[in-house]
N, C-alpha and C positions, 0 to 999 in steps of 0.2 A: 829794650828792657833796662830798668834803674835797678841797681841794687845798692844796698846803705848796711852799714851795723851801726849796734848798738850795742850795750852789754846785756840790758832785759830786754826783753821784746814782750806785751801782755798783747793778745789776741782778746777782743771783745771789754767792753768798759762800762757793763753793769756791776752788780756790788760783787762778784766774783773778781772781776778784770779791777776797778776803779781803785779799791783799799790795797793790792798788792801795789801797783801802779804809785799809788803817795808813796810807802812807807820805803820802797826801795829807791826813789826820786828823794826821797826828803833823807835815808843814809847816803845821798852820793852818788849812786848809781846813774848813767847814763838811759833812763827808761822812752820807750817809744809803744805806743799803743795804737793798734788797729783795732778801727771799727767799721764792720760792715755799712751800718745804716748814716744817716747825714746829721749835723749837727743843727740843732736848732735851742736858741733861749724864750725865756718867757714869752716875749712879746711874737714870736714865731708858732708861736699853738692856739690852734683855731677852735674855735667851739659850735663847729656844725660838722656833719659827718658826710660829706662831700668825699667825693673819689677823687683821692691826690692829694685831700687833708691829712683824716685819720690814717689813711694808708700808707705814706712816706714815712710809719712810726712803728706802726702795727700790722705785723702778720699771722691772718690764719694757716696753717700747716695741716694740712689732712693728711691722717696717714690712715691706717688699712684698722679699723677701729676705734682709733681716736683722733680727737683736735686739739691740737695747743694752740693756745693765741702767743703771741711773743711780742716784746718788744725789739725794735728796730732802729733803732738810733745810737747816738752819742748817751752813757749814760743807761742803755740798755733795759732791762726790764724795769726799773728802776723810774722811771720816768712816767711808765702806764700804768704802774701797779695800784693799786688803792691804801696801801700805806698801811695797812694792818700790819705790827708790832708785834709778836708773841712771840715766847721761849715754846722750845718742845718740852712735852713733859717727860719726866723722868724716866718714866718705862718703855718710850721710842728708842732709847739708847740700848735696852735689854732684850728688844723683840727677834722672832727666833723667825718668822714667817713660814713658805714654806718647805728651807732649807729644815726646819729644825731645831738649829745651833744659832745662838747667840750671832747678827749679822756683823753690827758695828763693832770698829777694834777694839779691843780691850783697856785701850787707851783710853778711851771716851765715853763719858758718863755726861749726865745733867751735871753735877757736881763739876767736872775738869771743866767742862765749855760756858758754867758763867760767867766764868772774870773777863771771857770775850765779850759775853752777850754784853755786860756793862761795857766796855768798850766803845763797842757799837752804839749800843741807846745813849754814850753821851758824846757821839761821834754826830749823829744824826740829828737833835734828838728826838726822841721817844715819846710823846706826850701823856699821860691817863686821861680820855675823855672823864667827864661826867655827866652826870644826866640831862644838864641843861645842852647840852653840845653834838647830845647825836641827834639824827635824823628822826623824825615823826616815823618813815617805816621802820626803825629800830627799835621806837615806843612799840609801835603795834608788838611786834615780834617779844619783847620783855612784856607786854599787857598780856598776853597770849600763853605765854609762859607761867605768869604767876599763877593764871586762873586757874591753869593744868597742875598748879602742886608744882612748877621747876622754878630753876633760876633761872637767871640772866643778867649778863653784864654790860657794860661798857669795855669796848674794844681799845688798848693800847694805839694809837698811830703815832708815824712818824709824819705830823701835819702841825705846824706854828698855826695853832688855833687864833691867833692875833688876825693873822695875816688871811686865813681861810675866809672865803667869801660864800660857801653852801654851793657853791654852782653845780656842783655832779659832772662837771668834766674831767675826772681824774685819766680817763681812757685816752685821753686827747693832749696829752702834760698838761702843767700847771701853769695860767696865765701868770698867777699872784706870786708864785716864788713860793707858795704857801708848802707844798707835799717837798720833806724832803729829800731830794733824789738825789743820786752822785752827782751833781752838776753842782751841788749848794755847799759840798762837802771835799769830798776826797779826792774828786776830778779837778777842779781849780786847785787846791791845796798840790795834788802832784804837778798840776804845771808851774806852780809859782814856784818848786825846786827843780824845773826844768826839763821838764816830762814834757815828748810831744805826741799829740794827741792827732790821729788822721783818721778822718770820716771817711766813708764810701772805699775801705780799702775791704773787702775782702778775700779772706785769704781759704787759698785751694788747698795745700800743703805745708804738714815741715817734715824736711831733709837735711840729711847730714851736711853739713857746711863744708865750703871748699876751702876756704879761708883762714890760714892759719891762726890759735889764739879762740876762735869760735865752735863752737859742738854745732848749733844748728843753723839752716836756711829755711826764711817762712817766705815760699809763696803766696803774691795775690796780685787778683784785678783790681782795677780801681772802675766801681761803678760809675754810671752815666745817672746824675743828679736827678733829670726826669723821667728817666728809666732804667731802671735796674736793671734792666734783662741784658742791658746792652754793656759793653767794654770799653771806657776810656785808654786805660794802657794796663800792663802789666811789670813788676816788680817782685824783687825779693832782698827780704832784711834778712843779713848773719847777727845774730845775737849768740850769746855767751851762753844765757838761762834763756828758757820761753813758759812761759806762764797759759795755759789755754784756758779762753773761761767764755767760751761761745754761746753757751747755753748746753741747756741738756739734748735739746736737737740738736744742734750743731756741732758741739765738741766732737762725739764717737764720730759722725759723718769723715772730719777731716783727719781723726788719727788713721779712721779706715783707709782714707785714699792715702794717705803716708805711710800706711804699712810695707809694703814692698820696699819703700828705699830705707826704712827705719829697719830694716830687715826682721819684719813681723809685730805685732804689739800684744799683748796680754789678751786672753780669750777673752775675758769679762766688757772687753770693753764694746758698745752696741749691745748688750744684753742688762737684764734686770731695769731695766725701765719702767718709773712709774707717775703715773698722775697725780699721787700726791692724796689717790682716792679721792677724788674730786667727785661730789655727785651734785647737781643742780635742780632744782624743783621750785616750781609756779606755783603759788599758793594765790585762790583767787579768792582775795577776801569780801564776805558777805558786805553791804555799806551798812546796811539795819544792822547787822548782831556786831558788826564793832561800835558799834555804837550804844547799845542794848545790854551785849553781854561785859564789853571791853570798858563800857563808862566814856570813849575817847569821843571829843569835838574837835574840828579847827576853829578858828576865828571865823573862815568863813559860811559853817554851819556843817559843811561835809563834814563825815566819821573820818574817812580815811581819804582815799583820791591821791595818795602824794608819794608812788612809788619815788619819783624822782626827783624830792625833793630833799635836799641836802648832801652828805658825805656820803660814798658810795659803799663803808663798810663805817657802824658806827657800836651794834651790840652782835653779844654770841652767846650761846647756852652752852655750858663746859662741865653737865653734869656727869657727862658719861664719859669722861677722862679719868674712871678708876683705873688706877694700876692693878687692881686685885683680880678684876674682871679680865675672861677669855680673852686673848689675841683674836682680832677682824670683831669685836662687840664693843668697839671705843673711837669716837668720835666726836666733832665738835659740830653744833648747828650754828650757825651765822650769819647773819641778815644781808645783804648782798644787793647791788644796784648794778644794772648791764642795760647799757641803752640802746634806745631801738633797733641799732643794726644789727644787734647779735642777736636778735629775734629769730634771726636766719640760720642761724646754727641751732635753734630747740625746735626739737620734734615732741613735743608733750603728747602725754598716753590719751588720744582721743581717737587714734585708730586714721582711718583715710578721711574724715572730717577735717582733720589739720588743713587738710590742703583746700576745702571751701566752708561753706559757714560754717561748721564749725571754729574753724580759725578765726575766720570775722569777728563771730563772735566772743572767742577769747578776747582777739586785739580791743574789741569795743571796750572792753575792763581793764586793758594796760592801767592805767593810774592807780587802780586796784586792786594790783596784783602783790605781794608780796614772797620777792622770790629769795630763796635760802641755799645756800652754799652748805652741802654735809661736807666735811675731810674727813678722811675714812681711813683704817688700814690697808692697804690692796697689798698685795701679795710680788710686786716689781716683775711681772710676768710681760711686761714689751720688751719685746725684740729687735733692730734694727738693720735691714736689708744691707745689699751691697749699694755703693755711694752712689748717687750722681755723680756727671762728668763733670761739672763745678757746682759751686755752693754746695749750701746744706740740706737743698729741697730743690723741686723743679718748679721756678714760675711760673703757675698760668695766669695770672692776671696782678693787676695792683693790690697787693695785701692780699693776696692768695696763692698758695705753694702745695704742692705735692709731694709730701714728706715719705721716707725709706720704713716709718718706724710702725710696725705691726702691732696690736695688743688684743688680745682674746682674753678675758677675766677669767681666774681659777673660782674653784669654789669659796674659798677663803675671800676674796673681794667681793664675791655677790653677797656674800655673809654679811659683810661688813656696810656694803648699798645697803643690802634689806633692813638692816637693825635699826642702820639712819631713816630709811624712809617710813619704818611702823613708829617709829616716835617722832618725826614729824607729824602725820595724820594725828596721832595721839593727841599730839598738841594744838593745832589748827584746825583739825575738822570735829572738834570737844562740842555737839550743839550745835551743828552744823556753821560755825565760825567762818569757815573757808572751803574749800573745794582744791587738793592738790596733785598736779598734775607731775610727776616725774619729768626731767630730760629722759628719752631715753635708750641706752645705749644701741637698741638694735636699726636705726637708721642715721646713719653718718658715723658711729662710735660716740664712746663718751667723751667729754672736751674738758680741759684744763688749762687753766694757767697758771699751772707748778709743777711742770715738767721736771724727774729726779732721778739720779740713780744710775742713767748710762755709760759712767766712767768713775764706778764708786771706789771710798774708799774702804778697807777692810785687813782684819790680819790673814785670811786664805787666799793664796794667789789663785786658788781655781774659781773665786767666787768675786773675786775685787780686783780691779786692773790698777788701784796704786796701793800706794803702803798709806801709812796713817798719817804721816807728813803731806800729800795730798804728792807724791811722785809717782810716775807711770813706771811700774816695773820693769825693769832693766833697762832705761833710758836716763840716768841723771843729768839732773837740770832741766827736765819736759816737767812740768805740774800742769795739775787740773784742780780750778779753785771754783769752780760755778754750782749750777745746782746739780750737775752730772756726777758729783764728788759724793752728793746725801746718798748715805745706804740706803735707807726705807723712807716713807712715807711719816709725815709728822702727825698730823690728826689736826694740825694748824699751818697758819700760812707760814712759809719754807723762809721769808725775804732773812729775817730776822738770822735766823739758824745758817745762812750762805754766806752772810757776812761774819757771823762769830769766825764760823769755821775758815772762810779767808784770814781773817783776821788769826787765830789761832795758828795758819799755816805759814804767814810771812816768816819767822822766825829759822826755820828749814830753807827756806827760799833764799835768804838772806845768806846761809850758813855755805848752802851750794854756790851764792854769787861770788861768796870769798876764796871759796875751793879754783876757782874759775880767774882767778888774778882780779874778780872786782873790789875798790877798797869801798867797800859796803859797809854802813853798821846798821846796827836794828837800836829804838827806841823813840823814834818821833811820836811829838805829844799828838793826843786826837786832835784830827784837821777841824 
């Protein structure tokens, strides 16, 4: 067994892990970053969906109701994500769910966390599409929309529209360098002040440190490059501060199995877990009435046929982001691209046909299809079990885990499904336009990839496992900066809101590394 210090140590190097990681490397700090998954650049991401491609990057995690997809690599969620851009709106910071009371600290409003979000957007940046720039099934989706009486937009991304090629392999990284992820940014920028960055370490624990001068030990394995399941060696770094930013699956996994030597951790933490109210839906559009109703041609005389053509998230309908309107009746619709494989995860409401022709005949209209992402209010009602013996899930196969984390939807989340799915139909199936099929949650659970909330922050300790600086209650110098930190559910994509709030928390991180004898300062300009 190797052991090392260092004075930070960040556990995982998505935008959680990657911005604390620069900003304490670029004040001075001695920082060292474990990442479970392997490192790969541009020209190492493949654009076929082969077992041992997409897999070495991305995991599905079933747990007892729902599925997250995650990413797995250097760079972390950040690298698979589709790059949608958005601030939360102002009334996610106010939401009472179904405690009641106001969740998020009283520190933070839409107002406190813009001067991060700019940060961020000129850290990355940000780009505005415009109409010429999204996807043809974006069109349809804004075509769809007008006829119905709503709007729709163009989607903020973080993608160098120069550099973007249309491919729709965003789930696969980016060949072009185009989608910007922590690799383009804040992850080279903390190594160029000296950060090191190690792939395939996953870590099991942190313990109190034996080492004088240091507060914690972070256990881990070092995976085996072709197989995960298997053990290279094992090690442990003392560091001074530990930053955890695993993910929202992973984070509570490994406070859990540290609870005993931590001698216990905050209740909150493995509870309030949420999808982000994620709900997914097949829209199978007619080819005559988009063509008929919608006015749309391509060049090559088809109406539509072009699920998969272009950027994988391009337009959204944002009508129903009243603040005014009931808690669980606001949400955003979003046009969405999921390629073939994940076929496997939708169960659409056609009953036992899914599984023969009827399914056939779905598949024959894939190009057809136009499927749409609701974000929803959900009510943070997952829970998660006691740990695995390592990691943050049980492998059973390449890119598939068996995750701890339960979720059974309250009534307040089905509220908030149903409101999204009657104004979907509303909109699509206006004149028989389309035909929409739900994901839906009663076989396999419901799926997302915007796992939140399982090591949130909050001002009631019996409801939040850190304080508002993003610290694990009665632990200093342990932070959680990922998306296990979001109190609720945003009604939009999370990426944007993980990174303010990182961003927002280095400043306490910094403040504790100084407490700790590191001569740290906080102010580096965006990476």
């Amino acid at each position: 067994m190797s052991a090392r210090t260092t004075d930070v140590l960040v556990i995982g190097s998505g935008f959680g892990g990657a911005i604390p990681a620069y900003h304490l490397a670029a004040g001075g700090a001695r920082v060292t970053v474990l990442e479970r998954g392997p490192r790969l650049a541009a020209g190492d991401f493949t654009h076929d969906l082969r077992l041992g491609s997409y897999t070495r990057i991305v995991d599905v995690i079933k747990g007892d109701g729902i599925s997250v997809v995650a990413g797995n690599c250097v760079g972390g969620g950040s690298v698979v994500y589709f790059a949608a851009s958005l601030r939360a709106p102002s009334f996610v910071f106010e939401r009472r769910g179904g405690l009641r009371r106001r969740i998020w600290p009283a520190a933070l409003t839409r107002a406190a966390l813009d001067p991060w979000y700019d940060r961020v957007e000129q850290s990355l940046p940000v780009t505005r599409l415009d109409w010429d720039s999204i996807s043809y099934a974006g069109g349809v989706l804004a075509a769809a929309c007008h006829r119905a009486g709503r709007t729709c937009n163009p989607v903020p991304v973080a993608v160098d529209t120069a550099r973007c090629t249309d491919c729709n392999w965003m789930l696969s990284g980016c060949r072009f360098d185009a989608k910007r992820s922590m690799l383009l940014n804040y992850l080279p920028a903390a190594e160029a002040h000296g950060a090191e960055v190690r792939p395939l370490h996953e870590v099991q624990a942190v313990v109190p440190s034996w080492i004088d001068g240091h507060r914690y030990a972070v256990t881990y394995t070092v995976l085996d490059p072709s197989d995960y399941g298997c053990t290279a060696e094992i090690g442990t770094v003392h560091a001074k501060v530990v930053v955890l930013a695993a993910g929202a699956v992973g984070t509570p996994v490994v406070l859990q199995r540290s609870a005993p030597a931590l001698g216990g951790i905050p209740p909150a933490v493995g509870r309030y877990f949420s999808g982000n109210g994620d709900r997914v839906s097949v829209a199978e559009m007619d080819e005559t009435k988009v063509r008929d109703l919608l006015g749309l041609a391509r060049p090559d005389g088809s109406a539509y046929a072009a699920l998969p053509i272009g950027k994988p998230i391009t337009t959204a309908s944002f009508d129903h982001l009243d603040g005014s309107a009931p808690e669980f009746s606001r949400f955003t619709l979003q046009q969405i691209y999921f390629p073939p494989i994940t076929n496997t995860l939708a169960r659409a409401a056609l009953g036992p046909g899914w599984f023969g022709t009827g399914k056939r005949q779905l598949r024959r209209s894939w190009r057809s299809w136009l499927t749409v992402l609701a974000m929803t209010e959900d009510d943070n009602e997952g829970t998660f079990g006691p740990p695995p013996p390592t990691g943050g899930f049980v492998r059973l196969a390449p890119g598939l885990g068996l995750g701890t984390m339960a979720f059974s939807p309250t009534a307040g989340t089905r509220a908030g499904w149903s409101a999204a799915d009657a104004e979907l139909h509303a909109v699509l199936e206006r004149d028989g336009l389309a035909t929409v099929h739900p994901w839906t949650e009663q076989v396999g659970g419901s799926v997302t990839a915007h796992p939140l909330g399982s090591c949130r922050i909050g001002d009631d300790p019996a409801t939040s496992a850190l304080t508002d600086q993003h610290e694990l209650r009665g632990h200093p110098g342990l932070f959680v900066t990922d998306g296990a930190a979001v109190p609720t559910s945003l009604t939009v994509n999370p990426s944007l809101t993980i990174a303010a709030l990182a961003e927002r928390a280095v400043p306490a991180i910094v403040s504790r590394a100084r407490q700790a004898g590191v001569p740290v300062t906080y102010g580096a300009p965006p990476p």
